[in-house]
C-alpha positions in Angstrom: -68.6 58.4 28.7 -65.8 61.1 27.8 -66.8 64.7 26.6 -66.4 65.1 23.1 -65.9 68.4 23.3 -62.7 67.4 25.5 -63.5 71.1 27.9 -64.5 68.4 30.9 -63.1 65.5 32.7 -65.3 62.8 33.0 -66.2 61.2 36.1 -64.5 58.0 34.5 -61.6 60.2 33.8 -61.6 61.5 37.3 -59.3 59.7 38.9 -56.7 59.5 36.4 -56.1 63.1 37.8 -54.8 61.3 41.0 -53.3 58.2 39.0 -55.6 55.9 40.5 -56.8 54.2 37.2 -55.6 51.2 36.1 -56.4 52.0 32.6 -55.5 55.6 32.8 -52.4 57.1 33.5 -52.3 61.6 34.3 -49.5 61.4 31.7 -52.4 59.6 28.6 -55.0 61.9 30.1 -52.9 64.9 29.1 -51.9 63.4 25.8 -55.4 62.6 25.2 -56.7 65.9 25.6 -53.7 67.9 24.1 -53.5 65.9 20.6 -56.7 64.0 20.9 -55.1 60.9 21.1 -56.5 57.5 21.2 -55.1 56.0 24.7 -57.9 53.7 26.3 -58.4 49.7 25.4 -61.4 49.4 23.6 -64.6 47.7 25.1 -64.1 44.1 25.6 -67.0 41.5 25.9 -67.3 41.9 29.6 -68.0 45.3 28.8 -70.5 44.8 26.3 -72.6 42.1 28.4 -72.5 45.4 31.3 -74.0 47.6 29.3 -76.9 44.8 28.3 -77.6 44.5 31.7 -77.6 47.4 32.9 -81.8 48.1 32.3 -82.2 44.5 34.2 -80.1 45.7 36.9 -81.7 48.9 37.5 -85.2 47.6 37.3 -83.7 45.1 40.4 -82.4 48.7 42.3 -86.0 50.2 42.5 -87.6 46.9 43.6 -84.3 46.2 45.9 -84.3 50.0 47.3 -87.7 50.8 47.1 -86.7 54.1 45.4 -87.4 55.8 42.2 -85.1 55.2 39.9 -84.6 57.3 36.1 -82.4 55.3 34.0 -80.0 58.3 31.9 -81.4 57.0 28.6 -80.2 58.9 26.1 -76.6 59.1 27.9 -77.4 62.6 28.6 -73.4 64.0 30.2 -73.8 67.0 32.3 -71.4 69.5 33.4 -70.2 71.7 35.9 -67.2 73.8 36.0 -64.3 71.5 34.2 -66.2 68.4 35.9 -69.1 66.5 33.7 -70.4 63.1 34.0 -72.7 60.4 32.1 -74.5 58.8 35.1 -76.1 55.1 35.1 -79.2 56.3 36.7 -80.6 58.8 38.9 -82.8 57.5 41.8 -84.7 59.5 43.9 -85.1 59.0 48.1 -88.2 60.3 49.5 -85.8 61.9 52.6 -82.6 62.8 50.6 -83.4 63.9 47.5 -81.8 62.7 44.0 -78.7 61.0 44.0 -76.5 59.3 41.6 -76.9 55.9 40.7 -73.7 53.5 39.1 -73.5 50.5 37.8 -71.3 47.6 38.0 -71.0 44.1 37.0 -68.5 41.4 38.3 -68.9 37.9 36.2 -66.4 36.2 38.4 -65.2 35.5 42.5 -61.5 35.9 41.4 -62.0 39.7 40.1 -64.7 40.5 43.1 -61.9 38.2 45.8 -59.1 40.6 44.4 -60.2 44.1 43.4 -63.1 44.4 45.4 -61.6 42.2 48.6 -64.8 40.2 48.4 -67.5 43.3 49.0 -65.4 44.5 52.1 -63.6 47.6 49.7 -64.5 49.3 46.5 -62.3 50.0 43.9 -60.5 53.8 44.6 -61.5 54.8 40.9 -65.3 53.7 41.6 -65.1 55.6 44.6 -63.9 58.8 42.8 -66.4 58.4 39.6 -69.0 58.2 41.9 -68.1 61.8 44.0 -67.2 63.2 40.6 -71.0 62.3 39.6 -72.4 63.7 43.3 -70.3 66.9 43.0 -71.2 67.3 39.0 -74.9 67.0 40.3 -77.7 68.2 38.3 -74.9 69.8 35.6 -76.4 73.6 36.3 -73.6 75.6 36.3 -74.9 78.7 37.4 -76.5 77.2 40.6 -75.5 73.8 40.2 -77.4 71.1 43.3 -75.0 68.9 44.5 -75.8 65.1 45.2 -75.9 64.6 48.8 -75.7 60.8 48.4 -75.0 58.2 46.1 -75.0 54.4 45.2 -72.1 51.9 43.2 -75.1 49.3 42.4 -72.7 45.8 42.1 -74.3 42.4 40.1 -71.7 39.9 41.0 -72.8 36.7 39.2 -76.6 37.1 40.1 -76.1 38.9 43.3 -76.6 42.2 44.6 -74.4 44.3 46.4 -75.3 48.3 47.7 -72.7 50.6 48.4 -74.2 53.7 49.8 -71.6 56.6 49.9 -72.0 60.7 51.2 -69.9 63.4 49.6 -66.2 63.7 50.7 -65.5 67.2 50.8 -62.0 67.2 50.8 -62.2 64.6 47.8 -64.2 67.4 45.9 -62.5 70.0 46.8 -59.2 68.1 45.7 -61.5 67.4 41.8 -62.1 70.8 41.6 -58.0 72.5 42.1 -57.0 69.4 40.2 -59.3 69.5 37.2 -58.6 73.5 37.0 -54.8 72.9 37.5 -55.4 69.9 34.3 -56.5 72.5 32.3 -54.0 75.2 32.8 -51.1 72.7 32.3 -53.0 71.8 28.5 -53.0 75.7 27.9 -49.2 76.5 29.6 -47.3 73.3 30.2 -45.6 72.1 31.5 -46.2 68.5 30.2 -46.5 65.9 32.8 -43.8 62.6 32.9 -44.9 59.4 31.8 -46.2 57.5 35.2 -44.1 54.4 34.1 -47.2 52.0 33.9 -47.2 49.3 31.6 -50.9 50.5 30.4 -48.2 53.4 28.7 -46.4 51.1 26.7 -48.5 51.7 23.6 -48.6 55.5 24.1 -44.7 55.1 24.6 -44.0 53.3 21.5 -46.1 56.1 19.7 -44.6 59.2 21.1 -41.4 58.3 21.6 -38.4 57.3 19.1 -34.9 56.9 19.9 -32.6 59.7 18.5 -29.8 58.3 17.5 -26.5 59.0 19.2 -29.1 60.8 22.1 -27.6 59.6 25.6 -29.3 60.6 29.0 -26.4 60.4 31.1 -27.6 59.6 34.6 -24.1 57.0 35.8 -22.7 59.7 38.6 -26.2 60.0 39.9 -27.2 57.9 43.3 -30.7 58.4 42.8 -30.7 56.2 39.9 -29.0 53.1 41.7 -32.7 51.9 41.7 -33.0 52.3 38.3 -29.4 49.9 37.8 -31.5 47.3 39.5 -34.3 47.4 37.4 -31.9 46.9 34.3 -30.7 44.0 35.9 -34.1 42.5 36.5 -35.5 43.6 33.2 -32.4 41.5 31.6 -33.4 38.3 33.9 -36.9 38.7 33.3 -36.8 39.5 29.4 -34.3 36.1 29.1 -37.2 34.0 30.2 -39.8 36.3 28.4 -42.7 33.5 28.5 -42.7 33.0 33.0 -42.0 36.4 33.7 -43.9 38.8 30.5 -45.7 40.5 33.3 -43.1 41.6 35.0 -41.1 42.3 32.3 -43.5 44.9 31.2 -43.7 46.8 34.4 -40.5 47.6 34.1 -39.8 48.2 30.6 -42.4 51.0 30.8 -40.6 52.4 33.4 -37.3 52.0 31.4 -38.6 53.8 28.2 -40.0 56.4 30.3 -37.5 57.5 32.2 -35.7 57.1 28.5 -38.2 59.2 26.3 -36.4 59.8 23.2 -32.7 59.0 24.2 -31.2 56.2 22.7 -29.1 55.2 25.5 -28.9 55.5 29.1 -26.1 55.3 31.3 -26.5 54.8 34.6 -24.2 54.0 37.9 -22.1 51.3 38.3 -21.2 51.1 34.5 -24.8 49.8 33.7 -26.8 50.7 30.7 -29.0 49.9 28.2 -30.0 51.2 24.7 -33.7 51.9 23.1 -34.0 50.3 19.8 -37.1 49.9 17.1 -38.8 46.7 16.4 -41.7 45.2 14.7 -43.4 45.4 18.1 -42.4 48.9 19.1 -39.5 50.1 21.4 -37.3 47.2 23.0 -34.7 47.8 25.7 -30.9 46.3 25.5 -29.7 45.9 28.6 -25.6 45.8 29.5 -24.7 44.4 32.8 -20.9 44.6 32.7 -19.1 41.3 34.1 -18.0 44.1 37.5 -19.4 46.3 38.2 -17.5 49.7 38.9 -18.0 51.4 42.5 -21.2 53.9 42.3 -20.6 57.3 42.6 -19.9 58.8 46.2 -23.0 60.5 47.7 -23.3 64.6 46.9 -22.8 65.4 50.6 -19.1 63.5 50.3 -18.2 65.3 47.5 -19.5 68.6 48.7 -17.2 67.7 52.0 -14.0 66.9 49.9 -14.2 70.0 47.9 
């Protein structure tokens, strides 16, 4: 659960700071924070039948673990420094002390075969809501106790799975500069680049509108070669919409966001393409000349000529 208050970074928000959330991007972190945007999908059903298990499968951690456990009730979020966290649970080991407690459910082999390579890895944004919960700890900021364990509880269509994890120093000490160095680029810029996820398309379409007779101007640059192919692919891909929408996608985002508000963008090779409004948001127009013209000479060439 997010702060309202929008002064902390959730542990679910965590590791957006290090763009490893698939629903998350740094870029619709900052956006939300700075205008208060609305940038995550809302819950879907899978979701929803989490959350109503979630008492069941904490009553089966306590028998399982053998282990107190205090289920966070009233979604109590507690904070330390520009860190907070809403945790599942907190159980209690007679040796260690508290930890942190999170829940997950998997309700089919294909999502636990692919993102959680069938028990033998956890998902990297698990692993960082997790350490963001042990480091947050008890939420005391003056003398705040940090967790010195923690469990990602997984039901995976009836079955348990335990993943006991220790802090990662270098992990918390990478939350800490990065969460401080979130917040100073809120109060002094500057603002962060889109990441060029397709998750950004909607935030995209929102922020950004063409300018007319705008043109980012990129054809004598060799970096952007790369970016020529894309076009090209994007153009194959968007003629055959229905096979290939997914990876259509991934690339348009890229597209608009290297575009931003530029209407058109020229790039080597005599390749281009133009940002125009639809009824569905921004759509790209690609132009693929019939030859292409030879791409510029590399900046160490020129720099030898002259």
């Amino acid at each position: 659960m997010p702060d309202s208050t929008k002064t902390t970074i959730s542990a679910t928000e965590a590791s957006a700071l290090f763009n490893a959330n698939p629903s998350l991007t740094y870029w619709m972190l900052y956006h939300k924070f700075k205008s208060g945007m609305e940038v995550e999908r809302d819950g879907d059903p899978r979701m929803n039948w989490g959350k109503k298990l979630q008492p069941l499968i904490i009553e089966q951690v306590a028998q399982d673990k053998k282990m107190e456990v205090v289920p966070n009730v009233g979604d109590s979020y507690f904070r330390r420094a520009r860190l907070g966290a809403t945790r599942d649970a907190l159980i209690v080991c007679p040796d260690r002390g508290p930890g942190a407690l999170e829940i997950k459910c998997v309700f089919d082999y294909h999502s636990w075969m692919t993102n959680w390579n069938g028990g033998a890895d956890v998902p990297r944004q698990y692993e960082i809501q997790l350490q963001t919960q042990m480091l947050v700890g008890d939420g005391e900021q003056d003398n705040p106790n940090i967790y010195s364990w923690g469990i990602i509880a997984v039901w995976v269509c009836a079955d348990m799975h335990y993943f006991e994890r220790r802090p990662i120093p270098d992990l918390h000490d990478a939350l800490i500069s990065e969460s401080n160095e979130f917040f100073r680029r809120l109060d002094d810029g500057p603002a962060p680049d889109p990441f060029g996820s397709s998750i950004e398309l909607p935030l995209l379409n929102r922020l950004y509108a063409p300018t007319p007779q705008k043109v980012l101007d990129l054809s004598n640059d060799r970096a952007h070669l790369a970016t020529m192919t894309m076009v090209s692919d994007y153009k194959k891909f968007d003629d055959d919409w229905r096979f290939n929408e997914r990876s259509a996608q991934a690339l348009k985002a890229q597209l608009l966001a290297l575009a931003k508000d530029n209407e058109k963008v020229l790039l080597p090779c005599g390749v281009n393409y133009r940002i125009r409004r639809s009824g569905r948001g921004r759509i790209i127009v690609p132009y693929i000349p019939d030859r292409l013209s030879p791409p510029p000479p590399p900046p160490e060439l020129v720099e030898g000529i002259i």
